[in-house]
Wavefront OBJ file of the C-alpha trace (Angstrom):
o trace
v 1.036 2.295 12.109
v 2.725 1.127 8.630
v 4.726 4.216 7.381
v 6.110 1.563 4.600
v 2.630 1.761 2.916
v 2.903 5.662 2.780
v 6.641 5.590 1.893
v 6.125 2.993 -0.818
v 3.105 4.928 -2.468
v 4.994 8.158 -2.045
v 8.193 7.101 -3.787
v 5.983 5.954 -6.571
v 3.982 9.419 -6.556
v 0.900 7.622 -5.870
v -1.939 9.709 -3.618
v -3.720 7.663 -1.292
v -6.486 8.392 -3.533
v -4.493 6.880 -6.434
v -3.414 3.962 -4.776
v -7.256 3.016 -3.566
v -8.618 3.184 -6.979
v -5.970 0.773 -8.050
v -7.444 -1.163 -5.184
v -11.269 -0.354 -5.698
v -10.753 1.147 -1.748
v -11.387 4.340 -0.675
v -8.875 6.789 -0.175
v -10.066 6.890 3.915
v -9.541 3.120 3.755
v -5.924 3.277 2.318
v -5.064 6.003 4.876
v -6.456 4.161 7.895
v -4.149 1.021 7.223
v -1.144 4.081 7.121
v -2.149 5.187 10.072
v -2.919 2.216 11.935
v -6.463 2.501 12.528
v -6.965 -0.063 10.848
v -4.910 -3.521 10.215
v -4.676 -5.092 6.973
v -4.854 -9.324 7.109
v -2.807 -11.161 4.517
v -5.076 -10.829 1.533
v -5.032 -7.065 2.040
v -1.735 -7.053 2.527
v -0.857 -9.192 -0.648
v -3.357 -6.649 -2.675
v -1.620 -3.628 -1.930
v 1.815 -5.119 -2.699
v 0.217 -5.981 -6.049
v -0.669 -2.673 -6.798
v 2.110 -1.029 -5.267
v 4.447 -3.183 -7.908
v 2.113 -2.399 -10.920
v 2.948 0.904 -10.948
v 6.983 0.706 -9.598
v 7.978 -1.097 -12.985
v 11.724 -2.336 -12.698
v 12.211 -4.327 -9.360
v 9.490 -5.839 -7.204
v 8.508 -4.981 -3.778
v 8.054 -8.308 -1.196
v 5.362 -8.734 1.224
v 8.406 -8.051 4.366
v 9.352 -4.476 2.192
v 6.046 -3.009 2.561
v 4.821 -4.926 5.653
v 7.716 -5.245 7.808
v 7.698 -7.508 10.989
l 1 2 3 4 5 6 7 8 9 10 11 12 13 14 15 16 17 18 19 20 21 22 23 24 25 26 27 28 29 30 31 32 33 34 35 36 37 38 39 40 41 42 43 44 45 46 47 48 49 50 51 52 53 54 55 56 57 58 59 60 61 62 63 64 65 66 67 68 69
């Protein structure tokens, strides 16, 4: 499960809807990485950092803020 994902697009105001056009994903494919049913690899990972920090403006979210070890 990566709660981070959720928190990250939530503090932004971002639907999981929202944040999968921003990644030309569905809104089911957003949520299953939230929930864990699915696991992002790197690229995926690096993609939704992206566009979580296109829409946070000042300050930058890392790879480790939104994906955690």
């Amino acid at each position: 499960m990566n709660n981070e994902i959720k928190h990250h697009r939530e503090q932004l105001g971002l639907s999981a809807s929202a944040l999968g056009l921003l990644l030309g994903w569905s809104q089911q494919r957003v949520s299953a990485y939230e929930v864990g049913a699915r696991t992002p690899g790197l690229i995926e990972c690096r993609l939704i950092v992206a566009a979580l920090n296109k829409k946070k403006g000042r300050g930058r979210l890392s790879l480790a803020d939104v994906f955690p070890e």
